[in-house]
PyMOL Python script that loads the backbone (N, CA, C, O; Angstrom):
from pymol import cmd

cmd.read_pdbstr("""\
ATOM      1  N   UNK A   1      70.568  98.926 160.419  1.00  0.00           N
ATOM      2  CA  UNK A   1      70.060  99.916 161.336  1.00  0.00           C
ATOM      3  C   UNK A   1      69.023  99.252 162.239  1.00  0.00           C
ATOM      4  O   UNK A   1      68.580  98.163 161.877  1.00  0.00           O
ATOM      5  N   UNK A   2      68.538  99.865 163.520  1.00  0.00           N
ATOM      6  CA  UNK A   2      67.704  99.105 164.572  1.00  0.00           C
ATOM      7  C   UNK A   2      66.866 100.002 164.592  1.00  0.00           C
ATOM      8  O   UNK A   2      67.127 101.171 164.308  1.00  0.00           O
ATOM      9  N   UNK A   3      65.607  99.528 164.974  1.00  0.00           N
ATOM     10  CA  UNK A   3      64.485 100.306 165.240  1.00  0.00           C
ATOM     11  C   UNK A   3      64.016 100.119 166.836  1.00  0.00           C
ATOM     12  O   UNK A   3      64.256  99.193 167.611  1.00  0.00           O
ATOM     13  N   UNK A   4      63.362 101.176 167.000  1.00  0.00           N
ATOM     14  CA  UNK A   4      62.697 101.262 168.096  1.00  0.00           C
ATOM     15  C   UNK A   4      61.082 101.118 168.172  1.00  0.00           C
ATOM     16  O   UNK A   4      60.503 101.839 167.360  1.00  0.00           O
ATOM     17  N   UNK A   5      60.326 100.393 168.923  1.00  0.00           N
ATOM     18  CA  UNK A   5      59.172 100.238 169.199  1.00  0.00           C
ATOM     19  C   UNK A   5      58.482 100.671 170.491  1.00  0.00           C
ATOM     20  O   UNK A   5      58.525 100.073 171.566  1.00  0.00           O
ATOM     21  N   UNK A   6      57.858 101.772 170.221  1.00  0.00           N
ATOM     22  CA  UNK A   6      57.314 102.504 171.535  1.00  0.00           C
ATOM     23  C   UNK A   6      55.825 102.659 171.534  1.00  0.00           C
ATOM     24  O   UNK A   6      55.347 103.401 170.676  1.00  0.00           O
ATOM     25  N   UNK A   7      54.642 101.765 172.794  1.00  0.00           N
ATOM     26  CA  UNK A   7      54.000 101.859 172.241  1.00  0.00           C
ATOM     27  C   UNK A   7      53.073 102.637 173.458  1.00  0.00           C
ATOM     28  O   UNK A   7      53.217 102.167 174.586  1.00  0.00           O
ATOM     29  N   UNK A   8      52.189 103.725 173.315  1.00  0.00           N
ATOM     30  CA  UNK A   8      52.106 104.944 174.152  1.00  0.00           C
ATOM     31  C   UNK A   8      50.778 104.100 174.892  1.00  0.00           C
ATOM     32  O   UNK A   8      50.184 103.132 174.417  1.00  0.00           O
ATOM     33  N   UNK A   9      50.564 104.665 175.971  1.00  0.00           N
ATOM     34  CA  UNK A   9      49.321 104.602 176.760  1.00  0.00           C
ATOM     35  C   UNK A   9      48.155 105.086 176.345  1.00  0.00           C
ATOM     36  O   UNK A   9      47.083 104.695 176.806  1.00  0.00           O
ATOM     37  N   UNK A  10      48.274 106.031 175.387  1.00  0.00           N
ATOM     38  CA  UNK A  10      47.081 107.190 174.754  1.00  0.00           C
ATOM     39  C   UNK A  10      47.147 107.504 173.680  1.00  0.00           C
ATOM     40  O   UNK A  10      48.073 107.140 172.956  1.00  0.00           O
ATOM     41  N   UNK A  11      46.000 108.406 173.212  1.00  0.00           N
ATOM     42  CA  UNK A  11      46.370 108.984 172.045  1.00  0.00           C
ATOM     43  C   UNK A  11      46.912 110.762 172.518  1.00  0.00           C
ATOM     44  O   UNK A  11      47.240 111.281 171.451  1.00  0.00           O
ATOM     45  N   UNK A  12      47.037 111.440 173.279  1.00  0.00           N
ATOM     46  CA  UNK A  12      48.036 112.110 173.800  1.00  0.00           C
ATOM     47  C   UNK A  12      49.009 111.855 173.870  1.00  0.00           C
ATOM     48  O   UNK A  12      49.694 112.588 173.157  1.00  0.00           O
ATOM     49  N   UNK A  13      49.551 111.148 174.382  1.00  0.00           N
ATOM     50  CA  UNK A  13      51.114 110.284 174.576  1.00  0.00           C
ATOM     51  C   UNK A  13      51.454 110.375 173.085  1.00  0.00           C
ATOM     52  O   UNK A  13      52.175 111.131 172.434  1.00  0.00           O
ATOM     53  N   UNK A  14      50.410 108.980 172.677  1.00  0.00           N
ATOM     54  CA  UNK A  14      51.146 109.251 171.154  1.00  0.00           C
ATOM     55  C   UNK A  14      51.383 110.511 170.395  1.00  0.00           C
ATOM     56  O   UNK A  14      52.325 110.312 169.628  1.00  0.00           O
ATOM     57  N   UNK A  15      50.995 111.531 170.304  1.00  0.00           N
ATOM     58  CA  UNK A  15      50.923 112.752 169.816  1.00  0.00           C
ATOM     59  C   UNK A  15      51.920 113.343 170.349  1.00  0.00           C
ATOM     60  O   UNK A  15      52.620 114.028 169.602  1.00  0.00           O
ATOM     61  N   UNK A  16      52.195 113.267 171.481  1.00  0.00           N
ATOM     62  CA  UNK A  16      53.812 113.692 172.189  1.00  0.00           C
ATOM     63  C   UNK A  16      54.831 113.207 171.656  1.00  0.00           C
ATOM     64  O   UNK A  16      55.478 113.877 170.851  1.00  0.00           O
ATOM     65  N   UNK A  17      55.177 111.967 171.988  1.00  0.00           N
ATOM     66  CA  UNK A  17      55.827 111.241 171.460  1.00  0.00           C
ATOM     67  C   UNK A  17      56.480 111.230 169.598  1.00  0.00           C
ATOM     68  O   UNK A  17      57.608 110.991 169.165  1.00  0.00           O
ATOM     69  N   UNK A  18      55.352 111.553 168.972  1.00  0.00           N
ATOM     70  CA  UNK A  18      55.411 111.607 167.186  1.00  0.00           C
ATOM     71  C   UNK A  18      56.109 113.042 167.346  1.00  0.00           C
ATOM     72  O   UNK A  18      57.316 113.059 167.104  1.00  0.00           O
ATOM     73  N   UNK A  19      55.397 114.457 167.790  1.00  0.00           N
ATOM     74  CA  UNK A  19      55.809 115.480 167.902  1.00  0.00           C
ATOM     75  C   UNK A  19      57.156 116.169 167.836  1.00  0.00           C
ATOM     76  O   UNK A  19      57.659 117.039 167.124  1.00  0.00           O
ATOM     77  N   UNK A  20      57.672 115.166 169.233  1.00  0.00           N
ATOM     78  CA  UNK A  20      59.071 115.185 169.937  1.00  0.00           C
ATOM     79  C   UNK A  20      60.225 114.570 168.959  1.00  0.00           C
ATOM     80  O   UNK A  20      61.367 115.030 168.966  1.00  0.00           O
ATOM     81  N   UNK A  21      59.862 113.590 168.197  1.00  0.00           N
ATOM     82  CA  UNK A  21      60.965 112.977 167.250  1.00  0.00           C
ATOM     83  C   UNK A  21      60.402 113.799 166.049  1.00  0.00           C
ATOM     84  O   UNK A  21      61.331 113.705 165.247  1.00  0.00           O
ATOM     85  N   UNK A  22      59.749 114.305 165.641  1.00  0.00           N
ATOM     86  CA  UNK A  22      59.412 115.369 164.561  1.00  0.00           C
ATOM     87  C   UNK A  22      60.709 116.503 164.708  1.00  0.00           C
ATOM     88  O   UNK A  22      61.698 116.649 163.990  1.00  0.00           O
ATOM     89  N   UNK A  23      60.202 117.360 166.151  1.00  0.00           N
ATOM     90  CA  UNK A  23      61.659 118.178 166.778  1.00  0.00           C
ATOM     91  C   UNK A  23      62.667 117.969 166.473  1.00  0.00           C
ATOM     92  O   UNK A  23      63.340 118.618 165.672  1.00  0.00           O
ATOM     93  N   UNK A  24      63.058 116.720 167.238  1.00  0.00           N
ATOM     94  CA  UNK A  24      64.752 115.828 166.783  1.00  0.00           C
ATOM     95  C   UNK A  24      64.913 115.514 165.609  1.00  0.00           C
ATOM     96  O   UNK A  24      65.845 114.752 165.348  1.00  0.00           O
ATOM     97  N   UNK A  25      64.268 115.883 164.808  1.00  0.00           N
ATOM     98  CA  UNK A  25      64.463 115.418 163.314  1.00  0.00           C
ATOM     99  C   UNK A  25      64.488 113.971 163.051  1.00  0.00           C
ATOM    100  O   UNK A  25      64.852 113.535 161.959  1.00  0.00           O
ATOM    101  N   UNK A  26      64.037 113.063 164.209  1.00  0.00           N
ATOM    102  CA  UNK A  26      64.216 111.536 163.825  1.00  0.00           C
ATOM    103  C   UNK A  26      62.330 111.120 163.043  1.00  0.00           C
ATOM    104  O   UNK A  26      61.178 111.341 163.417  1.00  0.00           O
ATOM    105  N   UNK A  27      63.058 110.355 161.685  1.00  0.00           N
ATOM    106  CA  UNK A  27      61.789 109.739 161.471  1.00  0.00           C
ATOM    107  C   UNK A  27      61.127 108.407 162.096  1.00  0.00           C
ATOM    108  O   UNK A  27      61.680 107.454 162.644  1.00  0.00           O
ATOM    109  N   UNK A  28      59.773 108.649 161.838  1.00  0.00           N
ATOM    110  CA  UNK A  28      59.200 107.759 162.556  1.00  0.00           C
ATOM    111  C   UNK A  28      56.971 107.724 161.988  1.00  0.00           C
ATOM    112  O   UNK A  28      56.221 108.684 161.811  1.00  0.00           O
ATOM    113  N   UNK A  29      56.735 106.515 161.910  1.00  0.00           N
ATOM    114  CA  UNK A  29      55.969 106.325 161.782  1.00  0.00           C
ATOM    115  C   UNK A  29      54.788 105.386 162.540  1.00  0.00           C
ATOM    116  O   UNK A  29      55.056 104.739 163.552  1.00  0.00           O
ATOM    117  N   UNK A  30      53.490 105.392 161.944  1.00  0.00           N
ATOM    118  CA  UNK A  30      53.382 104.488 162.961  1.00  0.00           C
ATOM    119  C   UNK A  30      52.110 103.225 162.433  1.00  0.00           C
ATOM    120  O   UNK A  30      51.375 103.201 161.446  1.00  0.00           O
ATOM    121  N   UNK A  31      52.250 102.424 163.402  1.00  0.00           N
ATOM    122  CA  UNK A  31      51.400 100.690 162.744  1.00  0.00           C
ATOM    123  C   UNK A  31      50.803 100.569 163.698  1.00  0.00           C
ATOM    124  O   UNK A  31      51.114 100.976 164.818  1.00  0.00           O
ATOM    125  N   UNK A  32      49.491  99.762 163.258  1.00  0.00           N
ATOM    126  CA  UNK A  32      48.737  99.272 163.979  1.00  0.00           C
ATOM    127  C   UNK A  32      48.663  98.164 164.676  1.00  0.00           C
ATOM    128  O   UNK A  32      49.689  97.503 164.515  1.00  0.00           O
ATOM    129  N   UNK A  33      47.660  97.501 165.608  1.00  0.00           N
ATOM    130  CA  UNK A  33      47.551  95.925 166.134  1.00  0.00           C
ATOM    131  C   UNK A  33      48.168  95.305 165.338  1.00  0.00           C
ATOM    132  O   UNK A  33      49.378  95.104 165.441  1.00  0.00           O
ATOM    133  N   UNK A  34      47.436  94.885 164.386  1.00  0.00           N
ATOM    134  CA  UNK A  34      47.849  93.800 163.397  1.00  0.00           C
ATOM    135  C   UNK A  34      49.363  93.577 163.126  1.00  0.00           C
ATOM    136  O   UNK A  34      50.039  92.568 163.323  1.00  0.00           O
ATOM    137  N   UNK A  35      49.791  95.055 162.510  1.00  0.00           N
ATOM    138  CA  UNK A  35      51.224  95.313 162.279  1.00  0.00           C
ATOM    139  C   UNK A  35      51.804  94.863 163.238  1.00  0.00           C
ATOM    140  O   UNK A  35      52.124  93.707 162.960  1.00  0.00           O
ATOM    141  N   UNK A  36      52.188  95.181 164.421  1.00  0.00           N
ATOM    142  CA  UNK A  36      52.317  95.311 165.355  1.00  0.00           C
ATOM    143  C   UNK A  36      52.596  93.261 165.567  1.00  0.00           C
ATOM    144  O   UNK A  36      53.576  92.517 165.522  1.00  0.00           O
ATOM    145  N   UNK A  37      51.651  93.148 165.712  1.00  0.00           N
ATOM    146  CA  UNK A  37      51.531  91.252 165.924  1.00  0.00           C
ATOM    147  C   UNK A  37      52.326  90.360 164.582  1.00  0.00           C
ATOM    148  O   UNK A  37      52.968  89.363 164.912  1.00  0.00           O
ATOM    149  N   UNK A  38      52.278  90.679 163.318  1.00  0.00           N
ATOM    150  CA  UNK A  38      52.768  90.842 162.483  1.00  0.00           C
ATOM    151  C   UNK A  38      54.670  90.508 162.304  1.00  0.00           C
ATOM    152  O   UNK A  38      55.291  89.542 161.862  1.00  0.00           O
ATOM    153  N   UNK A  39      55.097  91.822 162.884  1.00  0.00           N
ATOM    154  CA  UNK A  39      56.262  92.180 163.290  1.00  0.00           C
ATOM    155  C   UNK A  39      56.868  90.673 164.297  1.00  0.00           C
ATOM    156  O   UNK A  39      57.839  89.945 164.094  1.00  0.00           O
ATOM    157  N   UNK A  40      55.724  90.642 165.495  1.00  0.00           N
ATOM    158  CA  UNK A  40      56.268  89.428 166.172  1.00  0.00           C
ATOM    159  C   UNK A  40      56.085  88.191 165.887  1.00  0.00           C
ATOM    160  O   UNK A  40      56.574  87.156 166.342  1.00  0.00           O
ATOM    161  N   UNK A  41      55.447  88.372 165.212  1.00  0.00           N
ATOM    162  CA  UNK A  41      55.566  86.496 164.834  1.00  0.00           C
ATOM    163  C   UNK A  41      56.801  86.449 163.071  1.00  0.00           C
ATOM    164  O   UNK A  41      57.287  85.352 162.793  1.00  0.00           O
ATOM    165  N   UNK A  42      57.053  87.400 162.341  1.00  0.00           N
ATOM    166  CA  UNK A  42      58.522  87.186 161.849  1.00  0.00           C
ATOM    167  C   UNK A  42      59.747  87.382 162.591  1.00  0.00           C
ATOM    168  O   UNK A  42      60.816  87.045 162.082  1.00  0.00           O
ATOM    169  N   UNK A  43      59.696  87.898 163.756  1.00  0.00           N
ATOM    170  CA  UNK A  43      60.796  87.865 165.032  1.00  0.00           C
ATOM    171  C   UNK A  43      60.753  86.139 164.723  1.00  0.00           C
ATOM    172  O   UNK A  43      61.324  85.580 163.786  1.00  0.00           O
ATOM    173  N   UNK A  44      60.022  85.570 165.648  1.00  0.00           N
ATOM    174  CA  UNK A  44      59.525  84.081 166.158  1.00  0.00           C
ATOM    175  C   UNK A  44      59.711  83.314 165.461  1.00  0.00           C
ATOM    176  O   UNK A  44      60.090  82.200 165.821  1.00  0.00           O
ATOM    177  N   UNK A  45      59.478  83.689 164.018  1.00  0.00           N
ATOM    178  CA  UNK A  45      59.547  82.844 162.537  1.00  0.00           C
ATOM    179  C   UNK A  45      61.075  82.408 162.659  1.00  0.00           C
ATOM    180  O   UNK A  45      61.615  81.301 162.648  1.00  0.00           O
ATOM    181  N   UNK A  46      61.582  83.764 162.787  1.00  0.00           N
ATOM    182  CA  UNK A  46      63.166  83.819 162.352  1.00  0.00           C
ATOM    183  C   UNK A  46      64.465  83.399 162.906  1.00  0.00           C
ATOM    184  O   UNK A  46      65.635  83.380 162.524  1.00  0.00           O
ATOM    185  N   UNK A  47      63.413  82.879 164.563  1.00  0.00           N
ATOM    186  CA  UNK A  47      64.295  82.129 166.227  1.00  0.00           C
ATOM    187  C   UNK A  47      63.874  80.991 165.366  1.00  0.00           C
ATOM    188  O   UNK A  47      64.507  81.613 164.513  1.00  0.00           O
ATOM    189  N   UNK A  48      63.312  79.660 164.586  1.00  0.00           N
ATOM    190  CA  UNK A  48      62.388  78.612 164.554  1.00  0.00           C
ATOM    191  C   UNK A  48      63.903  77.877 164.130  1.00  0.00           C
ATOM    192  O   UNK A  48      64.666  78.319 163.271  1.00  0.00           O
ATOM    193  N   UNK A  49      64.102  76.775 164.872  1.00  0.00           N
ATOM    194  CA  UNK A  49      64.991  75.805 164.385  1.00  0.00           C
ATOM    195  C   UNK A  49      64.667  75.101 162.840  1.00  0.00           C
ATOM    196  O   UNK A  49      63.660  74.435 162.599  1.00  0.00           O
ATOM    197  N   UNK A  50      65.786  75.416 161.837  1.00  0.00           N
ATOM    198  CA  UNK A  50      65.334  75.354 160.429  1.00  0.00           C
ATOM    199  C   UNK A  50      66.236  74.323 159.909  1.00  0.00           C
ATOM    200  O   UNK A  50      66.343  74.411 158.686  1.00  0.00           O
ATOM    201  N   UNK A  51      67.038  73.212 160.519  1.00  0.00           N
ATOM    202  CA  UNK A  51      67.487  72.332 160.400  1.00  0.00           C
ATOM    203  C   UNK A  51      66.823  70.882 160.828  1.00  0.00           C
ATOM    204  O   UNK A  51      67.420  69.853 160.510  1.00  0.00           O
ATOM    205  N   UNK A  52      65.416  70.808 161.649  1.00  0.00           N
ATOM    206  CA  UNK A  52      64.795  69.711 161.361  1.00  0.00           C
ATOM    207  C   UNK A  52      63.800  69.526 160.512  1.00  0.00           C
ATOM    208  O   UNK A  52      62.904  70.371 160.484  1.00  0.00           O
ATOM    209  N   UNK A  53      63.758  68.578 159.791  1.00  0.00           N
ATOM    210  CA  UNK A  53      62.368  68.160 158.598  1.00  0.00           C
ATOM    211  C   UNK A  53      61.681  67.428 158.971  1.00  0.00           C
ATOM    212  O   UNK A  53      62.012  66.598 159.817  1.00  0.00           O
ATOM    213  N   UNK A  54      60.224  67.521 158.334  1.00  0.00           N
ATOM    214  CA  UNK A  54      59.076  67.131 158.405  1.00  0.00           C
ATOM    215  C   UNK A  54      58.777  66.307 157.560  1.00  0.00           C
ATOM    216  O   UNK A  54      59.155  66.784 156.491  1.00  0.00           O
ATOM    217  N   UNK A  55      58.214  65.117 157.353  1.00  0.00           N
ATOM    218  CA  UNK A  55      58.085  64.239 156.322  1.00  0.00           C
ATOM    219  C   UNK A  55      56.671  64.691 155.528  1.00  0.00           C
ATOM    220  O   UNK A  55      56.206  65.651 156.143  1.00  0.00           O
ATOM    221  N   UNK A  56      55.987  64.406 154.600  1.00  0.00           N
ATOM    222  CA  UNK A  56      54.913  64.854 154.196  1.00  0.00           C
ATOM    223  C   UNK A  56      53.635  64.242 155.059  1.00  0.00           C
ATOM    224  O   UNK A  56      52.540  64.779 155.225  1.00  0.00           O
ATOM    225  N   UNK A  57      54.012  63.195 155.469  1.00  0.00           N
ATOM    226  CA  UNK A  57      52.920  61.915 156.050  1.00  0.00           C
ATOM    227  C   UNK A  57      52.675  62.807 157.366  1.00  0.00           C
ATOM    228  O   UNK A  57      51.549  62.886 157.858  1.00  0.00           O
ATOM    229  N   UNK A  58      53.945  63.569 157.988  1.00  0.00           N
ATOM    230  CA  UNK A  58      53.656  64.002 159.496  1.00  0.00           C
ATOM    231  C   UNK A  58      52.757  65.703 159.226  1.00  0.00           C
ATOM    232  O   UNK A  58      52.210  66.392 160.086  1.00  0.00           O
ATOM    233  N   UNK A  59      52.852  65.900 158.132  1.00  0.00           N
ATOM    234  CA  UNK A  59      52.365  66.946 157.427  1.00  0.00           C
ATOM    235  C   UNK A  59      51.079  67.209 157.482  1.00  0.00           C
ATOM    236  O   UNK A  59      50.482  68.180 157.947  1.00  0.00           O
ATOM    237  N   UNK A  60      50.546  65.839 156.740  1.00  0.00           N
ATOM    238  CA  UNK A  60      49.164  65.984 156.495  1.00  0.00           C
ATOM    239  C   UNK A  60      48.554  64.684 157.792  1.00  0.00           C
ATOM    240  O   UNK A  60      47.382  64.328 157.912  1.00  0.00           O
ATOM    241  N   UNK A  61      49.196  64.413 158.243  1.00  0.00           N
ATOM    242  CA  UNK A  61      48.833  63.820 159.563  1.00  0.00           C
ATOM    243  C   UNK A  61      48.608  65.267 160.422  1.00  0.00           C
ATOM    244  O   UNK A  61      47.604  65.284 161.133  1.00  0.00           O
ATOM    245  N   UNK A  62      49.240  66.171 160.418  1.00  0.00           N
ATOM    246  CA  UNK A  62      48.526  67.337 161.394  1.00  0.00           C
ATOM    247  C   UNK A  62      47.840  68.319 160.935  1.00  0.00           C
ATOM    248  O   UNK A  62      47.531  69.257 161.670  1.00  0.00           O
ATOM    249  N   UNK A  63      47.521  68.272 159.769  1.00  0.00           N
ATOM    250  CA  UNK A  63      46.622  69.028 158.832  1.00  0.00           C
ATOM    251  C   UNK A  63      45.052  68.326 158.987  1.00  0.00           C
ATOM    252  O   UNK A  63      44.020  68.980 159.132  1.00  0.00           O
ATOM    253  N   UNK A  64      45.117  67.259 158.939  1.00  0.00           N
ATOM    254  CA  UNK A  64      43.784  66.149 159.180  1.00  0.00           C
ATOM    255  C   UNK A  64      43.277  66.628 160.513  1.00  0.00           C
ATOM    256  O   UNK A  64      42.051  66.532 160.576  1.00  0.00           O
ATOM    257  N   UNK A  65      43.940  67.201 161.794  1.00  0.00           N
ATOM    258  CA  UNK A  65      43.255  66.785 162.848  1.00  0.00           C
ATOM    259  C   UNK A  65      43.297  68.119 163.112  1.00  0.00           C
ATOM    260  O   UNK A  65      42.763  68.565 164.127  1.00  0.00           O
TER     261      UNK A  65
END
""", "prot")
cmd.dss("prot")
cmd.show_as("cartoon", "prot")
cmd.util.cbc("prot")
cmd.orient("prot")
């Protein structure tokens, strides 16, 4: 299933918005900043080319600096 991410101008808007899919019977909840940032960086995680490796040396060579 797909979700939708709608994120309102206000806290009116939002209150419309929650209301209106309340009506339609669609559920829906809602997250904060964090969540929100969260969400996009396991998008980003999940684009990451996962067929090249890292040696340990190049590892802690960028951990050091």
């Amino acid at each position: 299933m797909k979700a939708i991410v709608v994120t309102p101008k206000n806290s009116n808007e939002l209150k419309f918005v929650t209301d209106l899919l309340k009506k339609l019977g669609v559920g829906s909840s809602t997250i904060n900043q964090e969540e929100l940032e969260d969400i996009g960086m396991s998008k980003l995680m999940r684009q990451v080319d996962k067929t090249k490796r890292a040696s340990r040396t190049e590892i802690m060579k960028k951990l050091s600096t």
